[in-house]
Structure formats: C-alpha cells, structure tokens
C-alpha positions in Angstrom: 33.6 -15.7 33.2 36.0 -18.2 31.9 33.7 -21.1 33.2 30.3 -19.3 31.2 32.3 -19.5 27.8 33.1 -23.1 28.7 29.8 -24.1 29.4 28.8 -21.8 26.4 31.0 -24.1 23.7 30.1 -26.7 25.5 26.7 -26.4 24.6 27.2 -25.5 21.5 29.7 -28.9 20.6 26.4 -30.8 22.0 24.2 -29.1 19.8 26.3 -29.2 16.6 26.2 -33.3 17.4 23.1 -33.6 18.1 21.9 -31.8 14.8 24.3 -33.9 12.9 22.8 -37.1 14.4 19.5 -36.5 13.5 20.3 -35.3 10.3 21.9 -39.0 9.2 18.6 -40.7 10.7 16.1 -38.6 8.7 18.2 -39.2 5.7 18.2 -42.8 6.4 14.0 -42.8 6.9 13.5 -40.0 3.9 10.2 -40.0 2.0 12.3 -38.6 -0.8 13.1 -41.3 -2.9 16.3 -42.3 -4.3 17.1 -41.6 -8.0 17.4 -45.2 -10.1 20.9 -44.0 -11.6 22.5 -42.7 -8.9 22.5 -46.3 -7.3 25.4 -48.1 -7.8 27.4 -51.1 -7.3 29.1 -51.8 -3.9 32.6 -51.8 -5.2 33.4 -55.3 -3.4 30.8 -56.8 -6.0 31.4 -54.6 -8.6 33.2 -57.6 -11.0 31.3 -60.3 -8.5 30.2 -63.4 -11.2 27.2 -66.4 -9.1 27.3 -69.6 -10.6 25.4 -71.6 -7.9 23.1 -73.1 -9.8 21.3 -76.6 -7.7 19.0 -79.2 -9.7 16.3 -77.9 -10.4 14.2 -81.6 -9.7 15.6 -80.8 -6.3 12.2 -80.4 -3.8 13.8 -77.7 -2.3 14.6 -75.7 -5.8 11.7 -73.5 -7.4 14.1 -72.3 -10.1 16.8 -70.9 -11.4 17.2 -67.5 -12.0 19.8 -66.5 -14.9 20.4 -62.9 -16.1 24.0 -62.9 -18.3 24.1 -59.3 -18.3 25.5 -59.2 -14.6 27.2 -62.7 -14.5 24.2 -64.3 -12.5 23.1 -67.9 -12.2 21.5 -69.0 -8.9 19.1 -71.4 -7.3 15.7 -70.2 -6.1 13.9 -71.4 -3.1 10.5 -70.4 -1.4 10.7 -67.8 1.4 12.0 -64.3 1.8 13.8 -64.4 5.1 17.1 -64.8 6.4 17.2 -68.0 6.4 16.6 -68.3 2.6 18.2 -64.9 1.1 21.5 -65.6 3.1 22.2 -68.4 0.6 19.8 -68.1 -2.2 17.5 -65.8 -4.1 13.9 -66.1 -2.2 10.7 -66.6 -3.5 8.6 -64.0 -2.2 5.8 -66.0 -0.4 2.6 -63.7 -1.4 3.6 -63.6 -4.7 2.8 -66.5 -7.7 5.1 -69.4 -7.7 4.8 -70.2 -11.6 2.3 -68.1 -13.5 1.6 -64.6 -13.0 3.9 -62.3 -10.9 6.8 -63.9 -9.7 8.6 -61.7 -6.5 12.1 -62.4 -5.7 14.3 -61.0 -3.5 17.6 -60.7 -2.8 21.0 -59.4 -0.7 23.0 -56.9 -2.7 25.6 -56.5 0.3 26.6 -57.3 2.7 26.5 -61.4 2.5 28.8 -63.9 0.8 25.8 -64.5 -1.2 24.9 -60.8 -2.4 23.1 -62.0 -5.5 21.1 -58.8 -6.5 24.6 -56.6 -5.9 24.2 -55.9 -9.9 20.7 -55.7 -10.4 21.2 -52.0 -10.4 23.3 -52.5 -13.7 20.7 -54.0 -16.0 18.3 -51.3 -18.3 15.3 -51.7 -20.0 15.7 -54.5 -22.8 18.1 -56.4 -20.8 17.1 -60.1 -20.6 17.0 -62.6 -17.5 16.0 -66.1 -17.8 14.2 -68.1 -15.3 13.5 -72.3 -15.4 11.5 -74.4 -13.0 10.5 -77.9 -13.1 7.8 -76.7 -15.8 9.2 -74.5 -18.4 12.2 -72.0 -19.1 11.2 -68.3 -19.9 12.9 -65.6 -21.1 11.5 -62.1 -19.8 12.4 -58.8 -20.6 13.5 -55.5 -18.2 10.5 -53.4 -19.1 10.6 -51.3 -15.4 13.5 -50.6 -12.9 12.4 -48.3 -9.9 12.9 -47.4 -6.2 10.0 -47.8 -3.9 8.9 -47.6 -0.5 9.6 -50.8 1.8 5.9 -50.8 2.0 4.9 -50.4 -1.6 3.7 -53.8 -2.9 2.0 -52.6 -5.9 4.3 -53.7 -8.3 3.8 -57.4 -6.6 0.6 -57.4 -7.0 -0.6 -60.5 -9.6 -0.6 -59.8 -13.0 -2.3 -61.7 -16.0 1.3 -61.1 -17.6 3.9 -63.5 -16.5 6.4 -60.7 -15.2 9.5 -61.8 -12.8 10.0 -58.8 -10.1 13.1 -58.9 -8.3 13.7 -56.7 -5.3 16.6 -55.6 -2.9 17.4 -53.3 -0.4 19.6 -49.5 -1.3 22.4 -48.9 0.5 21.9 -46.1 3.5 18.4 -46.0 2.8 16.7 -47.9 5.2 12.8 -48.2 3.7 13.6 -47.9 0.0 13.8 -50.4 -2.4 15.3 -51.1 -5.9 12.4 -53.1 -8.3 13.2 -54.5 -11.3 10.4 -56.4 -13.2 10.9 -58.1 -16.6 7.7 -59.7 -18.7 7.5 -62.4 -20.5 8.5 -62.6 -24.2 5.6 -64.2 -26.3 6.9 -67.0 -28.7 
C-alpha cells in the first residue's frame, strides 16, 4: 500500500514537470504576439550609450546609423549574420542598400555589442539619422511593431526611402520588434 501511494506521487511529480515544461516551450513558439509596450529594456543596457562610429569611405562601412534618442551611433556593414551583428549593425542582404527600404538588424542582448537594446524606447516622431558615402537622411518613426520571425512584409521595397530596423524579443523565440522610420522630404 505504502509503495502504491509512492508510485502514485511519483507520477503525479512527473506529470506536474512535464506540464510545466511544455508550457515554457509553447510560450516561447506562441502565435500570440507580444504587446509593443510591454517590451522593455534588458536592465544591463538600460543607460547603455554606442559610439562606434568607423569611416564611412571605409569599403567595408555602408553607413552609419545615428538615433540620439537612445544614445546610438554605430557603423553599418552588409550582412545579417553572426559574423556581422556580433560587432555591428547588419545590413539586411535582400533589402535596398541606398534607396528604397533599407533592413537592418541588430542584437539587443546578449552581446557586448547589443546595439538595438533601446530600440524598444523610441515612439512615433522620434528621429534616427543614417549617412553613407552618398547622402545623410533624416527619417522619421512612423511604425514600431512585433512580427513573426517569418513576416518580411514590412521589408519588402518601398518607393519611400524608409530605414526598418529589426531585433529579436526576449523569451520569445519567432517574434520580432520592427521599427521603420521614412524619410523626411526637404
């Protein structure tokens, strides 16, 4: 009798764990997607100021990405893997180099080089520069949202100039945070 209750809680503790484990994974996969306001800074970045700004005659350099509002100046070079992101912001590869819609993405933890760890802080209005060899623009935060890892809609080319910059969200594992700025017309 004493060995039935045992195996009985037994059970039960296995259960209980085993619920709890898939619980954390669907949360982490969830089709629901994250509300934009209750993202928020990882507290080790929360004060975090980039100046790692490179020439931009530099080969290498596309641009150089500057958005005051979060304390943000930092070099931007073509590709959106490792390799690049770990030390700069990437140029996303599919997306227009110059004119048209510009994707760039970003850490924003996790690396000593977490340079979208704010973006989650600008609003609509909110300014962010960008200069190349060719021109400086200013744009302007007209749409911040979360989307699905494989939502590319809001890279597709635009006759706008628009700047989208993109990074993962914290626990959520095929979400992302968008924020895309257009162009302000001189």
């Amino acid at each position: 009798m004493k060995n039935k209750k045992l195996v009985i809680v037994i059970i039960g503790f296995i259960i209980f764990i085993v619920s709890a484990i898939i619980s954390f994974y669907c949360s982490l996969y969830s089709n629901k997607l994250v509300n934009v306001e209750d993202i928020k800074t990882d507290s080790k970045y929360e004060n975090i100021i980039y100046d790692d700004e490179e020439d931009v005659w530099d080969d290498s350099v596309l641009g150089i990405l500057k958005i005051e509002k979060i304390g943000l100046t930092a070099t931007v070079k073509e590709g959106s893997d490792s390799s690049v992101i770990d030390n700069y912001i990437g140029h996303i590869e599919s997306t227009a180099t110059y004119d048209g819609n510009i994707g760039l993405a970003s850490h924003n933890r996790g690396s000593d080089k977490a340079y979208f760890a704010r973006i989650n802080e600008l609003e609509r209005g909110d300014l962010i520069t960008y200069t190349t060899k060719f021109y400086t623009r200013t744009y302007v935060v007209d749409k911040i949202e979360v989307i699905h890892e494989t939502d590319w809609s809001l890279l597709e080319n635009t006759e706008d100039n628009k700047l989208t910059l993109i990074t993962c969200i914290s626990n959520k594992r095929v979400q992302r945070l968008c924020v895309q700025a257009t162009e302000i017309q001189q």
